[in-house]
C-alpha positions in Angstrom: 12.1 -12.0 54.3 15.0 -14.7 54.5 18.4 -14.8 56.7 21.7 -14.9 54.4 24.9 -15.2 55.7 28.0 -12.7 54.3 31.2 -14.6 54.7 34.4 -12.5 53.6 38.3 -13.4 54.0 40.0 -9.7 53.4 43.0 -11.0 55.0 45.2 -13.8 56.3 43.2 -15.1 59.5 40.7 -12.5 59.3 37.2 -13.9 58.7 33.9 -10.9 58.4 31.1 -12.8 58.5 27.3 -11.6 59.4 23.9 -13.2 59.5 21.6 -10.9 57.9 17.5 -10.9 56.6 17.2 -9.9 53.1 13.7 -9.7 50.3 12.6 -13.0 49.3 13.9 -12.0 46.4 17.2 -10.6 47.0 20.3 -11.0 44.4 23.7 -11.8 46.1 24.7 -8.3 45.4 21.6 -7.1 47.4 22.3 -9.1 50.3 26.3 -8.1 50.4 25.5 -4.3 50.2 22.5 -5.0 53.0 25.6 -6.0 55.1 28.4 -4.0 57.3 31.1 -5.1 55.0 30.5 -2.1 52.6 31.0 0.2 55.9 33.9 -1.5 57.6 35.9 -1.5 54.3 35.3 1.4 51.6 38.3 0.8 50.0 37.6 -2.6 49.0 37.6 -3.0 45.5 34.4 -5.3 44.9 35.2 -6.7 41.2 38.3 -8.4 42.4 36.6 -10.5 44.4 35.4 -14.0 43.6 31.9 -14.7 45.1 30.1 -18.0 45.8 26.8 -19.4 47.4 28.2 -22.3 49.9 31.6 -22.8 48.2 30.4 -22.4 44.5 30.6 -19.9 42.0 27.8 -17.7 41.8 26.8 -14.5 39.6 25.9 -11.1 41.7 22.6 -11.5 40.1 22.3 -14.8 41.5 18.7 -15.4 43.3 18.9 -16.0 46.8 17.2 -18.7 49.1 16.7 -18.9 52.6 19.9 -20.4 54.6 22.6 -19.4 51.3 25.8 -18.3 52.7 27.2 -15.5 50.5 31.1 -16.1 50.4 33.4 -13.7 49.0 37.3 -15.1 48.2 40.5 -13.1 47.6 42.1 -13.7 44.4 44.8 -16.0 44.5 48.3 -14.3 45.2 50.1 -17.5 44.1 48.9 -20.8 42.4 48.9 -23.6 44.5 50.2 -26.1 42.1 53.2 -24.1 42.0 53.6 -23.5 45.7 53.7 -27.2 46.3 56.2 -27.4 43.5 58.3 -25.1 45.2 58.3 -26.5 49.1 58.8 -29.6 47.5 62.1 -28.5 45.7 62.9 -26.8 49.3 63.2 -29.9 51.1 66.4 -30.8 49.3 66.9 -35.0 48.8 64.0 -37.9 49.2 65.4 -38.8 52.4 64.7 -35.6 54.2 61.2 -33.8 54.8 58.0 -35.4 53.4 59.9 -38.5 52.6 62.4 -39.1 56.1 60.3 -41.3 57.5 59.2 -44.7 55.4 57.1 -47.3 56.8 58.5 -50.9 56.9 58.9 -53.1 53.6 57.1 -49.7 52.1 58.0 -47.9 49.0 60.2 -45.0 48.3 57.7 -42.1 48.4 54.7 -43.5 50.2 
């Protein structure tokens, strides 16, 4: 047997996560369905979700080792390239926002 952790962000501030023992053996997918997440949220709709071992991408088929944390991600409701694009364009001129306050003898922008 090995301990897993299942780490899932259903929502804004809202952080599931469980330490659990699994097979030597076990797939992600083993070790997410061993967990309470199933339970605590039928509704969930498992193939929109984006998982990882320790921040990257991983197959459900993926092999397990002692320690892995499982994490599971939300697709992305808005890209963040554009969201910067967009509070950028919200602060209005290069003097206000981001940009009001410049060091001494330093450049427009930095």
């Amino acid at each position: 047997m090995i301990e897993v952790t299942v780490a899932c962000a259903l929502a804004p501030r809202e952080v599931f996560e469980q330490v659990i023992q699994v097979k030597a053996v076990a797939s992600v997918r083993d070790a997410v369905e061993a967990s309470t997440l199933r339970a605590l949220h039928p509704g969930l709709d498992w193939d929109s979700l984006n998982v990882g071992v320790w921040g990257r991408a991983a197959a459900w088929e993926q092999v397990l080792q002692a320690g892995d944390r499982i994490e599971l991600c939300r697709p992305l409701l808005v890209d963040p390239k554009v969201a910067r694009r967009e509070r950028f364009q919200q602060q209005g001129a290069r003097g206000t926002g981001l940009f009001a306050r410049q060091r001494k003898d330093g450049k427009a922008g930095y």
